[in-house]
C-alpha positions in Angstrom: 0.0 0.0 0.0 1.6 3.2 -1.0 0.8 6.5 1.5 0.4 9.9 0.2 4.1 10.9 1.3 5.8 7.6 -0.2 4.4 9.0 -4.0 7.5 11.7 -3.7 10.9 10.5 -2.3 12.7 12.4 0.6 15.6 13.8 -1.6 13.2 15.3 -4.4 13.2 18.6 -5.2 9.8 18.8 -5.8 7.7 22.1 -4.1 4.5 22.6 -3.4 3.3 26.4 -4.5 1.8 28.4 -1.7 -1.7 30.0 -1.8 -1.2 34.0 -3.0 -2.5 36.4 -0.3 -5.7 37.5 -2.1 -6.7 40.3 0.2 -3.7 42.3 -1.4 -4.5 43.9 -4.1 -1.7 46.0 -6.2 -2.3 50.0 -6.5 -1.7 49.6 -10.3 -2.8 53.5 -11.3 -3.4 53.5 -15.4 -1.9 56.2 -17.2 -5.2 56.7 -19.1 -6.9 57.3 -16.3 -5.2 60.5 -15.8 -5.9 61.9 -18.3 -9.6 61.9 -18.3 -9.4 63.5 -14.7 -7.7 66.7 -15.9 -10.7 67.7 -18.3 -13.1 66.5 -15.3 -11.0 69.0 -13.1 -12.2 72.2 -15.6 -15.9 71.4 -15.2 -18.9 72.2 -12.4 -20.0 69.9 -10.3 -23.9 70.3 -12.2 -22.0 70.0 -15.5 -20.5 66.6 -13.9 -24.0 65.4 -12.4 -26.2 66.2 -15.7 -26.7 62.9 -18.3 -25.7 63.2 -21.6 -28.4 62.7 -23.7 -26.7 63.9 -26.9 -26.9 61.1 -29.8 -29.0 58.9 -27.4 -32.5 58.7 -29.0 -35.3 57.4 -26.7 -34.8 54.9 -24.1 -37.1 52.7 -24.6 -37.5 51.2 -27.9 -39.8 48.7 -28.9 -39.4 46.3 -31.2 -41.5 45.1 -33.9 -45.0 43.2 -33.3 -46.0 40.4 -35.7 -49.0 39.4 -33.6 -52.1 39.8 -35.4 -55.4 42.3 -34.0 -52.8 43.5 -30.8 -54.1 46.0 -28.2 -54.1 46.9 -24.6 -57.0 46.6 -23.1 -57.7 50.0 -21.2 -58.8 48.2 -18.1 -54.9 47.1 -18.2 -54.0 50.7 -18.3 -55.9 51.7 -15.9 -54.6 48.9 -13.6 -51.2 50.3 -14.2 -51.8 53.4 -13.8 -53.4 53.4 -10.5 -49.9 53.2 -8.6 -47.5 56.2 -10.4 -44.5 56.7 -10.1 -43.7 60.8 -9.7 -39.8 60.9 -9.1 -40.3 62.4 -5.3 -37.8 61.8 -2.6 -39.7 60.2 -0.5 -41.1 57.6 -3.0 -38.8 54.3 -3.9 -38.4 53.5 -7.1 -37.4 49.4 -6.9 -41.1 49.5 -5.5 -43.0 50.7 -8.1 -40.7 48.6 -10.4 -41.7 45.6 -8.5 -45.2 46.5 -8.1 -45.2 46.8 -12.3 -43.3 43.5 -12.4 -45.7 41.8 -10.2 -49.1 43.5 -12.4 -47.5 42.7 -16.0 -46.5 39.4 -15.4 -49.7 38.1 -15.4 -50.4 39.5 -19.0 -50.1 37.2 -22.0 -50.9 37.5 -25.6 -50.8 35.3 -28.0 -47.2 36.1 -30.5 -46.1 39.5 -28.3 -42.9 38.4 -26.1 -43.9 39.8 -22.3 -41.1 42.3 -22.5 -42.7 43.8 -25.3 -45.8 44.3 -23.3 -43.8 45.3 -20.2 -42.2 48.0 -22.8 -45.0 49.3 -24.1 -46.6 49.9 -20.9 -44.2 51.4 -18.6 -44.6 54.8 -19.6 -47.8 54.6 -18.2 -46.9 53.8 -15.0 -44.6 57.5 -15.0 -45.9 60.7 -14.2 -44.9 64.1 -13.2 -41.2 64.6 -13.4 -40.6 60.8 -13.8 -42.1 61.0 -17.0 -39.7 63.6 -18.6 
């Protein structure tokens, strides 16, 4: 019966690697880096916290139906848009995105991918500022 320690003789030279230490991380700075701070240096902070919007279009595009005789019943609009969302403070946004979730997942047509419904329908849930 061979053991574990008998599979390498005593006057090998054989070693073992040691595990890295991977809570050290190296402070490796990129050179491009820099460069992009300098122009960032010149400008406001509200010229640094607007979104560009330049070249972007509209954010939510929908892509093309082939279902036959598709609509949206108004009854689902209204369902949706009993719950807006306004953009205030003091509402939270990951809950009106889960209450959506939660009313559109139930929705299914026949030839119309659900994310096409959920698309279509979102900018119904928005008003106010949200909307914008």
């Amino acid at each position: 019966m061979r053991t574990r320690n008998s599979n390498f003789p005593n006057n090998s030279n054989v070693t073992i690697p040691r595990r890295r230490n991977k809570g050290r991380a190296p402070n490796i700075v990129e050179p491009e880096l820099r460069t992009i701070v300098a122009p960032m240096a010149e400008r406001t902070m509200e010229e640094l916290l607007r979104a560009p919007t330049e070249g972007y279009g509209e954010a939510i595009v929908l892509p093309e139906i082939n279902a036959d005789h598709f609509e949206i019943k108004t009854n689902l609009l209204q369902l949706v848009q009993a719950n807006p969302f306004h953009g205030y403070e003091r509402e939270n946004p990951h809950a009106h995105i889960n209450s959506f979730k939660r009313i559109t997942s139930t929705l299914r047509f026949r030839d119309v991918p659900n994310d096409v419904i959920k698309l279509m329908m979102f900018s119904y849930s928005l008003e106010g500022a949200a909307r914008l």
